[in-house]
C-alpha positions in Angstrom: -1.2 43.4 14.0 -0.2 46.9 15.2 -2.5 49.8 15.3 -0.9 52.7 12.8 -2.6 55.8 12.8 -3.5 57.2 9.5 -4.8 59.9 7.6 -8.2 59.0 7.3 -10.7 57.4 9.7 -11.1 53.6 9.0 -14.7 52.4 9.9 -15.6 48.7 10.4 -19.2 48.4 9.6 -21.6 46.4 7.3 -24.2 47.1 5.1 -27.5 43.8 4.9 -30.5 43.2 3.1 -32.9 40.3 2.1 -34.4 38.9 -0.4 -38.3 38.2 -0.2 -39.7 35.5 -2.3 -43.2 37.5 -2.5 -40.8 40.3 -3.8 -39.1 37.5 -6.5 -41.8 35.7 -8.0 -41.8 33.0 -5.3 -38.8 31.9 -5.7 -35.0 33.8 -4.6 -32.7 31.6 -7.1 -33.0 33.9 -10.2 -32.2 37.0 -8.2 -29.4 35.0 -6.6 -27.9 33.8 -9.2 -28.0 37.3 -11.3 -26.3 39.0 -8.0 -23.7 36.2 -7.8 -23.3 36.7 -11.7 -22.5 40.5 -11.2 -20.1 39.9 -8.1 -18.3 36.3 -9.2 -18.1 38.4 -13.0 -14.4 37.8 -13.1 -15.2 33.6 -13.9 -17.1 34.7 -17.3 -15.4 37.4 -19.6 -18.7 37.7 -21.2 -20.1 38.5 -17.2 -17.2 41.1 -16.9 -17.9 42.8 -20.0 -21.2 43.3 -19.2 -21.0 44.3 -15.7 -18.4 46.4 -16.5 -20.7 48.1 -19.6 -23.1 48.5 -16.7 -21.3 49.9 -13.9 -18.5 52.7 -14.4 -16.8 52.1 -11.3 -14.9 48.8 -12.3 -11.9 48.3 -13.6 -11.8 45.2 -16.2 -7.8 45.6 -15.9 -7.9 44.3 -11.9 -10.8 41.6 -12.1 -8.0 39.0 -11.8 -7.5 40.4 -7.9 -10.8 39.3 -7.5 -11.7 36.0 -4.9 -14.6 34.3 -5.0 -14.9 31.9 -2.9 -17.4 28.9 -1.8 -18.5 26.7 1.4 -16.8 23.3 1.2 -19.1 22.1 3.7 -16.2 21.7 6.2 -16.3 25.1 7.9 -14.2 26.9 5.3 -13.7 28.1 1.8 -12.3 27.4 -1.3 -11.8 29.2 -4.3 -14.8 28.9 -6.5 -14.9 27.8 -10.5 -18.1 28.9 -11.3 -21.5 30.2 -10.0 -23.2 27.2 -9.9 -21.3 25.7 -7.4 -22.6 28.4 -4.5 -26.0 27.7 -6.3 -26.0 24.4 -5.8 -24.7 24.3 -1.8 -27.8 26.7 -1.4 -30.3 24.3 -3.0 -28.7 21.8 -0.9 -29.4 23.8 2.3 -33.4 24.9 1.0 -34.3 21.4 0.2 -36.8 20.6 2.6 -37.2 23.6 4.7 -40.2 25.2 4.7 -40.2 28.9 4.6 -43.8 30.8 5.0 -45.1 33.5 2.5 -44.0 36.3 4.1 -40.4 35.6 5.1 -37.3 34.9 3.3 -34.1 32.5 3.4 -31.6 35.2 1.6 -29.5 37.6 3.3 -27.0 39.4 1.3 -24.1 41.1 3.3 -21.4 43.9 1.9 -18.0 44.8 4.3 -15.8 47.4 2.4 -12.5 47.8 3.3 -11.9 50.4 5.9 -10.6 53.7 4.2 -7.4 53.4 6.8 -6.5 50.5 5.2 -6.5 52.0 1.7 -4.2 54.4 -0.8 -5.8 56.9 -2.8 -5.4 56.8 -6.2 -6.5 60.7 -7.2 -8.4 61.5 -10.4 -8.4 58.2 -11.2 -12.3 58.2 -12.7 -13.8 60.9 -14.8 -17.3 62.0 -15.5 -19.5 64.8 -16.4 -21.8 67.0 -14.0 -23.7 69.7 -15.3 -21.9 70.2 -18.8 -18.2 70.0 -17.4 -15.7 67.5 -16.6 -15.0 66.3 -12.9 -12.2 63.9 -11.4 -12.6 61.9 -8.5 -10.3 59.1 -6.4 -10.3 55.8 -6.6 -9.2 53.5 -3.6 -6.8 50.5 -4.2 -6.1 48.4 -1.0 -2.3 49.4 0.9 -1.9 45.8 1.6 -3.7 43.4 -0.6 -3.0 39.9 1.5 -3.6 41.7 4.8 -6.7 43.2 3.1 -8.2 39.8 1.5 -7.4 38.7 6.0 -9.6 42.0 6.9 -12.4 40.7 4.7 -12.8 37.3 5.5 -12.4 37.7 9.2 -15.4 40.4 9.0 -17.1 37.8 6.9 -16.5 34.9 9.7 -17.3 37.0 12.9 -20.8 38.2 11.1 -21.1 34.1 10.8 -20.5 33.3 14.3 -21.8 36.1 15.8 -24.9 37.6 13.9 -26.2 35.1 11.4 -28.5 32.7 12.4 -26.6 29.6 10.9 -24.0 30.3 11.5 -20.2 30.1 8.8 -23.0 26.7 7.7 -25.3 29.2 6.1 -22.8 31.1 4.1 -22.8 29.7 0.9 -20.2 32.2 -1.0 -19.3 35.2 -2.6 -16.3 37.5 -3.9 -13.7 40.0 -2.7 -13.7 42.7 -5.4 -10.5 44.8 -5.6 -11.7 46.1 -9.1 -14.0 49.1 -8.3 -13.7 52.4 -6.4 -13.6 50.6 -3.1 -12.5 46.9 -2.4 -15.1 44.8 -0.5 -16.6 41.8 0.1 -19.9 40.7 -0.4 -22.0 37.6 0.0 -25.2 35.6 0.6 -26.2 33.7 3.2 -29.3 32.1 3.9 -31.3 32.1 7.1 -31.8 28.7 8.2 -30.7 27.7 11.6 -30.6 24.1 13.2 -33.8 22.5 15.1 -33.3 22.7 18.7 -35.3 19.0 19.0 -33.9 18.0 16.2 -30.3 19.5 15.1 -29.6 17.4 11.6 -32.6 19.3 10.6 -33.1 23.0 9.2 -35.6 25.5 10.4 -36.5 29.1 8.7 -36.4 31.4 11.5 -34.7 35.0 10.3 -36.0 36.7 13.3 -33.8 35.1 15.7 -31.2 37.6 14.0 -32.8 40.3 12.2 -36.6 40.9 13.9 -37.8 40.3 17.3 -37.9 36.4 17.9 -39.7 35.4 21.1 -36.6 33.2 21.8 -34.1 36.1 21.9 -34.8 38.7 24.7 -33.0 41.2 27.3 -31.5 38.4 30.2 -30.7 41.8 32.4 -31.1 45.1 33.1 -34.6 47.0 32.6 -35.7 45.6 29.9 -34.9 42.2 31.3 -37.2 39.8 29.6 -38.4 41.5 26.7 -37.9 40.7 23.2 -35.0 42.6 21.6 -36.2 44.3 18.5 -34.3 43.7 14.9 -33.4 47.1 14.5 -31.3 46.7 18.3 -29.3 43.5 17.1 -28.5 45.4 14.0 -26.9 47.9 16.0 -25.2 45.5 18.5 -24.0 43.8 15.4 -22.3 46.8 14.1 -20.4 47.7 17.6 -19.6 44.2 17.9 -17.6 44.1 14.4 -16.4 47.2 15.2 -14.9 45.9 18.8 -13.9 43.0 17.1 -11.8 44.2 14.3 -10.0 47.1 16.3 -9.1 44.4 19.2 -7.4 42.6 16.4 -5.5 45.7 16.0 -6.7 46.9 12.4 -6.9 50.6 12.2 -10.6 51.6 12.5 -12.4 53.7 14.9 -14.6 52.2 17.9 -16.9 55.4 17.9 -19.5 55.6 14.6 -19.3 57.4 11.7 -20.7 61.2 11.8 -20.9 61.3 8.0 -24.5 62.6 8.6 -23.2 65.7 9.9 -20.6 66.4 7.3 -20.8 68.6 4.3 -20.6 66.4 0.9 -16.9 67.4 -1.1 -16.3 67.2 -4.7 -15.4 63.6 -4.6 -18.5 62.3 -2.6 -20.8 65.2 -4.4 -19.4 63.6 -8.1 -20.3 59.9 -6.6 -23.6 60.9 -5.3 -24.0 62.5 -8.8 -23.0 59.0 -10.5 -25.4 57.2 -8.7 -28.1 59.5 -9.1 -27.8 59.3 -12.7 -27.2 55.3 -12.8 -30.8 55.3 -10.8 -32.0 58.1 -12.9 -31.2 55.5 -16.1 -32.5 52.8 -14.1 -35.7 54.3 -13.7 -36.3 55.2 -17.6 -35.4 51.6 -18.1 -38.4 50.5 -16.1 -40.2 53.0 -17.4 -39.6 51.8 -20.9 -40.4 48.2 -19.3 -43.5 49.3 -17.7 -44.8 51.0 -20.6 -44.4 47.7 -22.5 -45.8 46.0 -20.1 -49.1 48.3 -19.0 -51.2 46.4 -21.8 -51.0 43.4 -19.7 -51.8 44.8 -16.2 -55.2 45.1 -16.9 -55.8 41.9 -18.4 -53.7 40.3 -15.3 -55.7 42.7 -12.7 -59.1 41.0 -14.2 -57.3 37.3 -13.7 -56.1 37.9 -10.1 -59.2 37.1 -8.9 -59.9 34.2 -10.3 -56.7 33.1 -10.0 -56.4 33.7 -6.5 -59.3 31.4 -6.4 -58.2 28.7 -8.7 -55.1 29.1 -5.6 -57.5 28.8 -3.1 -58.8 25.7 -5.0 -55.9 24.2 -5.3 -54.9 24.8 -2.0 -58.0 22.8 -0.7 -56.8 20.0 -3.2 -53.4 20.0 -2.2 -54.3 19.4 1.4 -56.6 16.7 0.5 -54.1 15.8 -1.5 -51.5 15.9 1.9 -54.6 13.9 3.4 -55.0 11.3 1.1 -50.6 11.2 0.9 -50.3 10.8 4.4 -52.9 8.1 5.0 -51.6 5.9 2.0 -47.9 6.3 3.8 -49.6 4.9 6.8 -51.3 2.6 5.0 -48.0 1.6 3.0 -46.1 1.8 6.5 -48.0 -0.7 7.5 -48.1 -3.2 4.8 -44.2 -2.9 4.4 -43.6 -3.3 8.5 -46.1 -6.1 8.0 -44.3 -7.7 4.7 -40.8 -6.5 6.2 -41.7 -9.0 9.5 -42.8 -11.7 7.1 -40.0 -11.5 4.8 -37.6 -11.1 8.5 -39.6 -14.4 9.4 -39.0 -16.6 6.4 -35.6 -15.3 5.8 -34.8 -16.8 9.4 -36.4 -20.0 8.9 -34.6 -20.4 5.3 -31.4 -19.4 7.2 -31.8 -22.1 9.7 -32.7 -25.1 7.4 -29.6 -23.5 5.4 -27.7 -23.7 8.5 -29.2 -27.5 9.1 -28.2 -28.8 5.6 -24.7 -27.2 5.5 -23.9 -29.0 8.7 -25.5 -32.3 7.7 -23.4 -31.6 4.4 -20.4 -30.9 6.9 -20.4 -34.0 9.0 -21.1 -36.1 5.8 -18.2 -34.3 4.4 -16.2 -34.9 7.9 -17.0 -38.7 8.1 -16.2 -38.9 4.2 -12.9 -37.0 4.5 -11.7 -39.1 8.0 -12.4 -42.8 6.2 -10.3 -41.5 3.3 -8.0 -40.8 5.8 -8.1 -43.9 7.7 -8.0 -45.5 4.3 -4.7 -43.2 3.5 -3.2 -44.5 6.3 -3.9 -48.4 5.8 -2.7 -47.8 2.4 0.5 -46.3 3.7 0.9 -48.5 6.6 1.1 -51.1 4.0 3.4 -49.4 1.7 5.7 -48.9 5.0 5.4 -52.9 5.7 6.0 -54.0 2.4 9.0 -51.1 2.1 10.4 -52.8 4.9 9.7 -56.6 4.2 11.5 -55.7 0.8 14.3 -53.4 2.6 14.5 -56.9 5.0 15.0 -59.2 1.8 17.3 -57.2 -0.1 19.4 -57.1 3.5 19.3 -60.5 3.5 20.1 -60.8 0.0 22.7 -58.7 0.3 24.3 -60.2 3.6 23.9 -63.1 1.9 25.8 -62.0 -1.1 28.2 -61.2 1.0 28.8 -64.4 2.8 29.1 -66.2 -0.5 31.6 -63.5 -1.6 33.5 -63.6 2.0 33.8 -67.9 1.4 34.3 -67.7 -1.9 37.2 -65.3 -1.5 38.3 -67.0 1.7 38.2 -70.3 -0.2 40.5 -69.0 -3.2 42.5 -67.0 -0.5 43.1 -70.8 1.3 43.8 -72.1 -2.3 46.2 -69.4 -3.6 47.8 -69.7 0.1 48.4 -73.5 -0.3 49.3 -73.1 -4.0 52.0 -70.6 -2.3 53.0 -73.3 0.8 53.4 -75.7 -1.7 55.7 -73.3 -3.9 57.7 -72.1 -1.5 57.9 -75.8 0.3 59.0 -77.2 -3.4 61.5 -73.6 -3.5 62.7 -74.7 0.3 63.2 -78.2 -0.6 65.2 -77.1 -3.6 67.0 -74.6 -1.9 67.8 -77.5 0.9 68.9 -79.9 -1.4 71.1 -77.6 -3.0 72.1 -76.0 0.7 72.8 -80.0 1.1 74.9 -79.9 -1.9 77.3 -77.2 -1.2 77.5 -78.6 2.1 78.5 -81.7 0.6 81.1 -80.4 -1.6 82.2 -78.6 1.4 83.1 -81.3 2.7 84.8 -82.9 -0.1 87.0 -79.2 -0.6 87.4 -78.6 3.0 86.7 -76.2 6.0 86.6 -72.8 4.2 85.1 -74.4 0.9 82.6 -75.7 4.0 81.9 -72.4 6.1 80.9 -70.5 1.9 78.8 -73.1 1.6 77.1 -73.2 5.2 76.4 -69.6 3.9 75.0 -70.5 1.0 72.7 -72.1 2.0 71.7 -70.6 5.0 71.5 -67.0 2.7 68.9 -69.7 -0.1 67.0 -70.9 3.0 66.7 -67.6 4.5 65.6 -65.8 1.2 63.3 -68.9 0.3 61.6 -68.4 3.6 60.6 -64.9 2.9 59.6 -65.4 -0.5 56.5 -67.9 1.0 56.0 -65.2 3.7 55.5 -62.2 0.6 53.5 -64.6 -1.1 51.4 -65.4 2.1 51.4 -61.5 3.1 50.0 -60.4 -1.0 47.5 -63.6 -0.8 45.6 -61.9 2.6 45.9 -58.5 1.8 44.2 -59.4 -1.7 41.2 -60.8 0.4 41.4 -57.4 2.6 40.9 -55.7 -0.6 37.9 -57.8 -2.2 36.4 -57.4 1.4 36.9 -53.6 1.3 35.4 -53.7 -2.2 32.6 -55.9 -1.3 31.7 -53.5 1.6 31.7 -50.4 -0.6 29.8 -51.5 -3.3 27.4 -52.7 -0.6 27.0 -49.5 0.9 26.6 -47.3 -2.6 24.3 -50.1 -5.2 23.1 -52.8 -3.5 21.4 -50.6 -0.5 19.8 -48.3 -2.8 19.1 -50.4 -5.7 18.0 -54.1 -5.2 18.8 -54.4 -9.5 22.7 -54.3 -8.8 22.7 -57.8 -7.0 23.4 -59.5 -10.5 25.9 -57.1 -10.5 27.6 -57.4 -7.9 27.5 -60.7 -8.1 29.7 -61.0 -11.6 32.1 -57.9 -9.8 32.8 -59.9 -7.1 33.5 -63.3 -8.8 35.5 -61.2 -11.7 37.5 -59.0 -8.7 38.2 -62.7 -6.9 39.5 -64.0 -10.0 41.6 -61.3 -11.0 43.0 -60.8 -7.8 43.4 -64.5 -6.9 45.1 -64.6 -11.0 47.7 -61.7 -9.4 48.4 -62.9 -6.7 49.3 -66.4 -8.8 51.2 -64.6 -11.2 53.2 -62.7 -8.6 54.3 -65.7 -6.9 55.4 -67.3 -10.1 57.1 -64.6 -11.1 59.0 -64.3 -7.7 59.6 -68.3 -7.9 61.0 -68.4 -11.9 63.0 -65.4 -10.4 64.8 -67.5 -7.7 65.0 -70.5 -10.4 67.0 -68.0 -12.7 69.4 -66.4 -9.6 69.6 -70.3 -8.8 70.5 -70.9 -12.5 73.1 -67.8 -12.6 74.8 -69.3 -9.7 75.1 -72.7 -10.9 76.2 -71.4 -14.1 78.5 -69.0 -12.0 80.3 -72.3 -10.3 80.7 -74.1 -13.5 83.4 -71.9 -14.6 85.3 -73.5 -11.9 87.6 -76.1 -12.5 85.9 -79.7 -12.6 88.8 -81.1 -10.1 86.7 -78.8 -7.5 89.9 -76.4 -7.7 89.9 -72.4 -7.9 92.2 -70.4 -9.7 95.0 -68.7 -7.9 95.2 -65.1 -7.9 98.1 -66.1 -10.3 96.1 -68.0 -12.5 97.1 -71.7 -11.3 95.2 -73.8 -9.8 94.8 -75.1 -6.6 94.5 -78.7 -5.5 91.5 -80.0 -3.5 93.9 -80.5 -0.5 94.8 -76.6 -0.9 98.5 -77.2 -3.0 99.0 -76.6 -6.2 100.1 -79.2 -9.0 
């Protein structure tokens, strides 16, 4: 941030006092929460209205610039709902300190914006001094983010630097941009860490604000003595002053000389405001104290006797303390003794515990290991008997397949023979009749001979491979019942022992109708060589029953070869 040199002189300070309980009653939270109440206004329109009935200088139309703001607890702020919340952190903080009589836990703090940092808003307010009307400036902040940053850095080097507590012991508070000047103010309380003990909270507002036999001059001529309250005040104010304008915000390192100047219109009208506000004030507790003179009296004759009914009390409180603490000891004792006891008898429970789960275990373990042994038997037996039975139906089956091997082979030797014999009775045949034509070759002559040499030789020759077809079609049948038998093996009978049966009737039913084929074709093959043999018989009686052939010229020729 740049130092800009303005008009006016901006002055860092702050202005600090405390609340007293012997000054509240006895207790600080009512006057708290009424101060809170009139600076947090903006959370309750019925606060606002009210503050603003009271006090001319604010401006209802710029509440909502208003902050207020609240410890989280974690070393900053948030932005506050509602007054309680900053009540409640500072009951948190009081509960269990003890603060004496004559002290007090309340500071309250006010930092207004430095005048530098300010525009000047002329005859904004009006009023009335002695019978006739006067104007007078109001100041609205030139920056309002970099102003809400002046504020709460003030508010955090007072924290750190001057308040006991440090940013712990500010509860909250408000930034007011809606009156003459903005500023911040807020309470903190004066509580400060135990140095034996630091999770605990000690009262001890001199450290800051009196003379504190802990805080004293470490040099110069006063080296060793206590520095006085009014002192740290003072340091306090150079220090914020130092502080701020080495950040570079434009205020002044020397102090203010206001005591020396002359008041103007504006200040003389503001002094003249407040004077009359106090004036008011003062008739109002006037009015109060009038009201309330009756009673004075009657409550001067009480003191006494109340102060000695205190007294009383006090004496019975402490015996009270007495009595409190002994019975703690007393209860100390009994629950250490009853806690060691119950410790005692928890461990021996634990331990029988312990003892009957790992009986329990082991019985458990030798239970769950014979059921396994048992498991395994059972199986090991299921595995033997799987395989006796796999061995059977092996057996079964090769033996299946022997009877269907010799069975086929048997038929196979049968239809074979049954073939032999056919095509021996169809090679006799075709001898006899090769003999035949050889025969009438003879009786025709040479070239009647040499046709029927062929003949024959062309029957004997086709004869011969007629048996070797049928021979050939009988083994390749049996191939084929074997390459059945073997497939079916392989997909029924070695997954399911109840196909044997049917296997069984396949195989003899396959045998038979292949052996039946095989029959058929060689009958068929043999009635066909009967019938060629029949056409060619019938072919060579349309010769001429002389043995003679027709000439070309349709006469015949004589067995010698002439003609008749």
């Amino acid at each position: 941030m740049s130092k800009t040199s303005t008009a006016q002189k901006g002055r860092a300070a702050f202005n600090l006092r405390h609340l007293r309980r012997d000054n509240c009653g006895g207790d600080t939270r009512g006057d708290r929460k009424r101060l809170l109440k009139e600076a947090m206004r903006e959370l309750d329109p019925q606060d606002l209205a009210h503050q603003a009935a009271m006090n001319s200088n604010i401006v209802v139309a710029d509440a909502h610039l208003n902050v207020p703001f609240v410890n989280d607890g974690n070393g900053t702020f948030r932005r506050a709902a509602s007054v309680e919340e900053v009540l409640a952190y500072q009951d948190a903080r009081m509960d269990g300190v003890r603060v004496q009589k004559n002290s007090f836990e309340t500071s309250l703090f006010v930092v207004h914006l430095p005048k530098s940092m300010c525009v000047e808003v002329p005859d904004f307010y009006t009023s009335t001094v002695d019978g006739r009307e006067v104007k007078r400036a109001r100041l609205v902040a030139r920056d309002y983010d970099e102003a809400k940053e002046y504020l709460e850095e003030s508010m955090r080097w007072l924290a750190e630097n001057f308040i006991p507590g440090g940013i712990d012991a500010v509860a909250g508070g408000d930034m007011n941009f809606d009156e003459s000047t903005p500023h911040i103010q807020f309470q903190a309380d004066t509580f400060s860490p135990k140095p034996d003990d630091p999770d605990k909270l000690r009262c001890r507002p001199g450290i800051a604000y009196n003379t504190d036999e802990s805080v004293r001059y470490i040099s110069g001529p006063k080296k060793g003595k206590q520095i006085s309250g009014n002192q740290k005040f003072i340091d306090a104010q150079r220090g914020l002053r130092e502080h701020m304008y080495a950040l570079g915000y434009p205020v002044e390192l020397d102090v203010s000389e206001r005591h020396n100047e002359s008041l103007n219109l504006d200040r003389y009208v503001e002094q003249q405001d407040r004077e009359r506000d106090l004036a008011n004030r003062e008739d109002e507790v006037e009015r109060k104290h009038s009201s309330v003179q009756r009673d004075v009296d009657a409550a001067a004759k009480d003191r006494k006797q109340a102060a000695e009914e205190l007294e009383r009390a006090q004496q019975a409180r402490e015996e009270a303390q007495r009595v409190q603490e002994n019975a703690e000891q007393q209860a100390r004792e009994v629950a250490e003794r009853v806690l060691k006891e119950a410790r005692e008898k928890a461990e021996q429970d634990a331990e029988k515990i312990r003892g009957d789960a790992q009986k329990d275990a082991e019985q458990e373990l030798g239970l769950a290991e014979a059921q396994a042994e048992e498991l395994l038997d059972r199986a090991k037996e299921v595995e033997s008997a799987a395989e006796a039975k796999l061995k059977r139906v092996e057996q079964e089956a090769e033996q299946l397949r022997s009877e269907a091997r010799e069975k086929a082979e048997q038929e196979a030797e049968q239809i074979r023979s049954d073939a032999r014999k056919e095509a021996e009775q169809t090679l006799g045949l075709a001898e006899a009749q090769a003999d035949e034509l050889l025969d009438l070759a003879e009786e025709f002559g040479s070239e009647e001979h040499d046709e029927a040499t062929r003949d024959a030789a062309v029957t004997r020759e086709e004869a011969e491979q007629e048996a070797k077809i049928i021979i050939e079609e009988a083994t390749q049948s049996l191939q084929e019942i074997s390459h059945v038998d073997q497939d079916f093996l392989r997909v029924e009978i070695d997954s399911n022992p109840e196909m044997k049966q049917r296997y069984r009737e396949i195989v003899i039913d396959r045998t038979q109708e292949e052996s039946a084929a095989v029959l058929r074709r060689a009958l068929e093959r043999i009635a066909k060589r009967r019938q060629q043999e029949q056409q060619r018989d019938h072919d060579g009686d349309k010769e001429s029953p002389d043995g003679g052939k027709e000439s070309p010229d349709g006469d015949k020729e004589s067995p010698d070869g002439g003609k008749p």
